[in-house]
N, C-alpha and C positions, 0 to 999 in steps of 0.2 A: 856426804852430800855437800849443797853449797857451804863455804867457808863462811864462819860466820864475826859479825864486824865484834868487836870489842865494847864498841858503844850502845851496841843493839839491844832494847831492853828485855828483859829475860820474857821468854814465850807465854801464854796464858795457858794456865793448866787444862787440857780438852777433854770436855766430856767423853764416855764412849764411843758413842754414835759420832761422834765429828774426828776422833781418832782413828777411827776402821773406815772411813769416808777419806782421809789425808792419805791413810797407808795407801788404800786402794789405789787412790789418784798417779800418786809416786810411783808405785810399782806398773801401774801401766804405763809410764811416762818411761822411764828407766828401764822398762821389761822385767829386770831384775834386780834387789835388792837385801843386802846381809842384815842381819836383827844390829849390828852396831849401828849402821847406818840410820836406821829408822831411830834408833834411841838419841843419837844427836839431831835428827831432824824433828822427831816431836819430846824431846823433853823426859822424856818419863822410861822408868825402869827395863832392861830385857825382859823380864818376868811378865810385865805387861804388854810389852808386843807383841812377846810370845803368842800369849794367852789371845789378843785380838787376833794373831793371824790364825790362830787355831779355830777360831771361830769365823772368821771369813773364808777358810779352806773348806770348812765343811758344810759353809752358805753356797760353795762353787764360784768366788769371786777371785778367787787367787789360787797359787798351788805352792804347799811349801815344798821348799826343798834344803838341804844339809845347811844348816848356819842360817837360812834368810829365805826368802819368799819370792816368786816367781808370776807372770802376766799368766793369765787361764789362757789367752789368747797365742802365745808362742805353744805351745799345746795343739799340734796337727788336729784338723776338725773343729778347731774354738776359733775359724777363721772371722765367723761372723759376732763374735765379741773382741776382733781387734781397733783399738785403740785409736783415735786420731787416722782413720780410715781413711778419709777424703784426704788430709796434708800430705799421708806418706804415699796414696795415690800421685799428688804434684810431685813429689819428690820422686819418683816411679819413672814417670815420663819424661823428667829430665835427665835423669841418666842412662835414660835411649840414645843418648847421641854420643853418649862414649863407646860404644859399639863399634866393630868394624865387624866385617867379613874374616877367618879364620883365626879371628885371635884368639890370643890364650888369657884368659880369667880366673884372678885367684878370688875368689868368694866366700864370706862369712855368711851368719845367720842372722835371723828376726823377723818380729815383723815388717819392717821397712825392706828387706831383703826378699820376703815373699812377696811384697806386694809389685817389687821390680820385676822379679822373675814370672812372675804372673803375663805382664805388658810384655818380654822378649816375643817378636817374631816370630812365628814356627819354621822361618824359612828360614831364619838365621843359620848362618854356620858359622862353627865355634867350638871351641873344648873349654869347658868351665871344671874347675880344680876347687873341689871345696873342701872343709875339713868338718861339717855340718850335717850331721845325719839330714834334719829335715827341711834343709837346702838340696841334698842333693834328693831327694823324694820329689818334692818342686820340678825338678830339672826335667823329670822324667819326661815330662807331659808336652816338654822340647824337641820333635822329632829330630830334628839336625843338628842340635847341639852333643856333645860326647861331653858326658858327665864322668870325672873321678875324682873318687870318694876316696880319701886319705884314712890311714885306718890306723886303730889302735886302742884304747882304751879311753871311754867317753866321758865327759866332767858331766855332773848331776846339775850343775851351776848353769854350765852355756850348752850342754848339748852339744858342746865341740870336743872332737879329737885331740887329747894332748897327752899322748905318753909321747916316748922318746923314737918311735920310729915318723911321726908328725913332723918334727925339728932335719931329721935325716934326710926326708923328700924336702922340704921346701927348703932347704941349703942348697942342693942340688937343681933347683929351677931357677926361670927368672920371666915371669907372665908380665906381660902387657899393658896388663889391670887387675889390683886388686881393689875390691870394693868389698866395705866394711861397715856394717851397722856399729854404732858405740851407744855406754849406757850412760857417759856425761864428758862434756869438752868447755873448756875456758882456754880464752886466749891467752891468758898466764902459766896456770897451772897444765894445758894440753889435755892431751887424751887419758881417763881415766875408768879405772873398774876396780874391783872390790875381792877380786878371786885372783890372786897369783898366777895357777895354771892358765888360767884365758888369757892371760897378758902376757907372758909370756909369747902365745901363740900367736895372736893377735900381732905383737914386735917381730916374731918371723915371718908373717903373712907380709906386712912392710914392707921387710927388708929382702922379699922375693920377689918384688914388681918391679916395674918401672915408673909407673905412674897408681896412687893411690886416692880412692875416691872416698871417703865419709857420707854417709846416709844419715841423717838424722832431723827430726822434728827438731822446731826452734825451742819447745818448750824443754829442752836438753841442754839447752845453750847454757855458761855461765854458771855451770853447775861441778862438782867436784869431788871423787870417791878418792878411797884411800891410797890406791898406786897407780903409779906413771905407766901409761903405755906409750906415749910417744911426742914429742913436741909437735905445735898445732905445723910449724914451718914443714914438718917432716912429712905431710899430705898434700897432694897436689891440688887436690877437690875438694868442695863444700858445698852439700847438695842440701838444704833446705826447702818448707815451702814457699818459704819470705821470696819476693824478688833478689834478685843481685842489691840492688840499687837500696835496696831498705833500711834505715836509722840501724837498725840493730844489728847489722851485719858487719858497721863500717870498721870495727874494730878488728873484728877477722881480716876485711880487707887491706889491711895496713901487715898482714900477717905475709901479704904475696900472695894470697892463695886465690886459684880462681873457683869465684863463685856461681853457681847455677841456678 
């Protein structure tokens, strides 16, 4: 999570109820998150995250999954407990205008990802390229767009394809547009996540576009997991709800990047 200053004074120990209230928050904010994660963000033992997340798994607030814990909401049919609903709406509609007519899209998941593909057109045409089971389920409901689903062996983490025939297809293409949810971005440190195999993918989805878009709520911003997916320069979009023009943005904008 965020990097934390040196000077900052040590956290205040949190009762239960306002610890399973922060995880919650985080994990919907981030979608997903590892048990190490959360133990530098609130302070206190694995043993005890564990134990709250086990306990908010079985309130139905969260889902665990291998190592760390997961949005109820990225969970097909938990559409209406998705998170920041209305921002990643804004954020939806502005990435309506990177569309064209018969391109090619390289596509990742999430919620800010369903809530785009939701708003496509049905008239649109297009072939979108995902490596997202339930991205390309979404697609479906797209009469004219041609959906392919990249296959191979699925991460319990992101619900993306990442064995090695993943890596083999997307060497071999080069789409138009790749548009990428992420689960923390700092102008410094860039794009990051917490699962090796998704990053990995994620750095091929990149490096098979021409131009690549970022999706993400502001409250993502400035924020930092444990590995590098990709320098902030190395994206050509920044789709927030913020306006362009917004105080909090101006640092990305000194990055080149155009904002939306």
């Amino acid at each position: 999570m965020a990097n934390n200053n040196s000077n900052t004074p040590a956290p205040v120990a949190l009762q239960k109820k306002e610890r399973k209230k922060l995880i919650t928050k985080q994990v919907n904010i981030h979608t997903r998150l590892m048990f190490t994660d959360l133990v530098k963000l609130i302070d206190v033992s694995e043993d005890t995250i564990r134990r709250d997340v086990n306990e908010l798994a079985e309130e139905g607030q969260v889902i665990r999954i291998k190592g760390g814990v997961m949005s109820s909401a990225y969970h097909i049919g938990h559409e209406s407990q998705t998170y920041s609903q209305q921002n990643k709406g804004i954020i939806a509609d502005k990435t309506l205008q990177l569309l064209k007519e018969d391109m090619i899209v390289l596509i990742g998941g999430g919620t800010t990802i369903r809530e785009f593909i939701k708003k496509i057109p049905p008239t649109l045409r297009a072939t979108f390229i995902t490596v997202n089971v339930l991205t390309a389920v979404e697609l479906l409901d797209k009469p004219m767009i041609k959906t392919i689903m990249i296959g191979g062996q699925i991460s319990t983490y992101s619900q993306m394809t990442v064995s090695g025939e993943v890596f083999q297809y997307l060497s071999n293409i080069k789409a138009d547009l790749c548009v990428l949810g992420i689960n923390a971005i700092d102008t410094n440190s860039g794009l990051t996540d917490s699962d090796w195999e998704t990053i990995q993918v994620k750095k091929a989805m990149i490096n098979a576009a021409d131009k690549v878009a970022v999706l993400t709520i502001s409250e993502k911003m400035n924020s930092v997991m444990q590995m590098k997916i990709a320098d902030v320069n190395e994206i050509d979009y920044l789709i927030t709800e913020l306006p362009p023009d917004s105080p909090d943005l101006q640092a990305y904008k000194a990055k080149n990047l155009t904002l939306l």
